[in-house]
KOLZA-824847 format. One record per residue (C-alpha): x, y, z; residue in one letter. Coordinates in steps of 0.2 Angstrom, whole numbers, plus 5000, padded with zeros to 4 digits. Layout:
<nodes>
node xx=X; yy=Y; zz=Z; r=A
...
</nodes>
This chain:
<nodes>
node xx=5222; yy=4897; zz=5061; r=X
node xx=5204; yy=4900; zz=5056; r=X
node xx=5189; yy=4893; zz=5059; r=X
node xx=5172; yy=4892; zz=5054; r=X
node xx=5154; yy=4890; zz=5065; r=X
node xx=5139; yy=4884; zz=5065; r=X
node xx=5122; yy=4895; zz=5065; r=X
node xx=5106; yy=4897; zz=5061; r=X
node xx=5096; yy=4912; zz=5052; r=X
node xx=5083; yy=4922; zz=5061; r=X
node xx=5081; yy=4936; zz=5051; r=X
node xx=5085; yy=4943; zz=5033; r=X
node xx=5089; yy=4959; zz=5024; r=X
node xx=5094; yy=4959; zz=5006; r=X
node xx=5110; yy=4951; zz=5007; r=X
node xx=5113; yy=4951; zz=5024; r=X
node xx=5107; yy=4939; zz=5037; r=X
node xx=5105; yy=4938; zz=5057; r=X
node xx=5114; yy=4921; zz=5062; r=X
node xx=5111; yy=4917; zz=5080; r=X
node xx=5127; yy=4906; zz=5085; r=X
node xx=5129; yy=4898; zz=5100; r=X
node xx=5115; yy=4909; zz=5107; r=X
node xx=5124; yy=4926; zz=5100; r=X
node xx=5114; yy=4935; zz=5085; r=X
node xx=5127; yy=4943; zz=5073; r=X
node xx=5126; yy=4950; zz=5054; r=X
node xx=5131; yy=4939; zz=5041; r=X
node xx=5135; yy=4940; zz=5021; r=X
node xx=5123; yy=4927; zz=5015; r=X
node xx=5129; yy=4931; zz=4996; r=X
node xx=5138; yy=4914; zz=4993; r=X
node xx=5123; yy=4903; zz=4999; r=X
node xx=5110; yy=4897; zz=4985; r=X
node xx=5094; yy=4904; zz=4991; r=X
node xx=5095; yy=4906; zz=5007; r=X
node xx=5080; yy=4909; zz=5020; r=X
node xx=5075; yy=4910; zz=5038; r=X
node xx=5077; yy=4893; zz=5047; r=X
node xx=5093; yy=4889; zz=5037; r=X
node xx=5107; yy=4881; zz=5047; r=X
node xx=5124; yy=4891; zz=5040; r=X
node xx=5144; yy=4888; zz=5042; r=X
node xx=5149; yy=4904; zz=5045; r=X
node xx=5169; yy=4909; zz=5042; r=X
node xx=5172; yy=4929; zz=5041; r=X
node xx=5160; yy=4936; zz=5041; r=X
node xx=5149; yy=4928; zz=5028; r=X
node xx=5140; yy=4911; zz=5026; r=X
node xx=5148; yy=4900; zz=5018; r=X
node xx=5138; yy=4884; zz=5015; r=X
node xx=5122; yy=4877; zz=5021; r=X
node xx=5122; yy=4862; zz=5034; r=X
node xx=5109; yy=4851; zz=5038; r=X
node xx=5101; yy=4849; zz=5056; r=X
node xx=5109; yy=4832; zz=5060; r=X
node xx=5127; yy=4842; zz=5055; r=X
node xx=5123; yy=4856; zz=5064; r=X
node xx=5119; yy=4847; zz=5080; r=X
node xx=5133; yy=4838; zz=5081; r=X
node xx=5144; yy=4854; zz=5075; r=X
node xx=5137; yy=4865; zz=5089; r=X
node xx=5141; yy=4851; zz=5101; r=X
node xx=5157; yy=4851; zz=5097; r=X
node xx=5160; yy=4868; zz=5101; r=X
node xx=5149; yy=4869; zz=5116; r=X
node xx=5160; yy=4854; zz=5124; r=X
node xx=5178; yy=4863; zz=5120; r=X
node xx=5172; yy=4881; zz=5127; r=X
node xx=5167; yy=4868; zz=5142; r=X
node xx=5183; yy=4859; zz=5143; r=X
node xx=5191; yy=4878; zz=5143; r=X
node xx=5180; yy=4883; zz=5156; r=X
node xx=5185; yy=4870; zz=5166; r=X
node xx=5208; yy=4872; zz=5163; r=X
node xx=5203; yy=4890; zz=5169; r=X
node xx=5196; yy=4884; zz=5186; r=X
</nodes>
């Protein structure tokens, strides 16, 4: 199964991009997005930035993923 996150760019470099997600910055492909710039809210899947997400999509995205690393958290106790 694969998956794809939410993140946000912080910095760029050519066609690379730092993508904080879920408070962890990591190097990104930003070739497939149309003009991308810092700021930007990203789906990221492999590696690479796959499609630009609004704010509203982002929140609740990075919620979702915040609550199932919670509920995880919680099997483990």
């Amino acid at each position: 199964m694969c998956i794809a996150v939410p993140g946000q760019i912080i910095d760029i470099s050519n066609k690379d991009a730092i993508v904080s997600i879920m408070d962890v910055e990591t190097t990104v492909n930003i070739q497939l997005i149309n003009k991308p710039k810092i700021g930007d809210y990203v789906l990221v899947h492999a590696g690479c930035a796959i499609e630009k997400l609004d704010q509203v999509y982002f929140n609740d995205l990075s919620d979702i993923f915040k609550s199932i690393l919670d509920e995880d958290e919680s099997i483990d106790e």
